[in-house]
N, C-alpha and C positions, 0 to 999 in steps of 0.2 A: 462330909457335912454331918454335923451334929441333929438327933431329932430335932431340937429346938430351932434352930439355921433353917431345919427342912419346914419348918412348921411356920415362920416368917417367910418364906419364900413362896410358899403355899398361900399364904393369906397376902402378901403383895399381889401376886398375880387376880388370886380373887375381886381385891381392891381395885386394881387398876381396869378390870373386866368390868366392872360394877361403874366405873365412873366414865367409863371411855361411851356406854350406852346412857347414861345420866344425859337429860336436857340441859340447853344452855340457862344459865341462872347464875345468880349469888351461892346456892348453895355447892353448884359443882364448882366455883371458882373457888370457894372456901375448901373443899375437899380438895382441889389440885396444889393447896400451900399444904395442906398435912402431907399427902402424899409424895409431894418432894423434901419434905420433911424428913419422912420418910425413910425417901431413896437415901441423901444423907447421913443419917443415921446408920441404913444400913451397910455404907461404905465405910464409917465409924468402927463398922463393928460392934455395935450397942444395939444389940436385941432388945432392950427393956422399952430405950426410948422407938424404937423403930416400931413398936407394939402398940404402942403407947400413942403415936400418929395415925397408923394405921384404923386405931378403935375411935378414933375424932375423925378420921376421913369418911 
């Protein structure tokens, strides 16, 4: 893994830690579309857009 790989990997997991304790709401619904956004992205292979979800989720 490249730093930058390890550094999206690292801020997914954070993200998903952050929104798995979030309350029920519009806002975490709206964070659960970036974040699979996301996940896509990061099965893409596109760090930028997967960064990019990640800082909207």
């Amino acid at each position: 893994m490249t730093p930058q790989q390890t550094k999206t990997a690292e801020k997914m997991k954070s993200v998903k830690a952050t929104w798995d304790k979030a309350p029920a709401g519009p806002k975490k619904d709206t964070a659960q579309k970036h974040y699979q956004a996301a996940e896509r992205a990061l099965e893409a292979h596109d760090d930028a857009l997967t960064n990019k979800e990640l800082n909207a989720a």
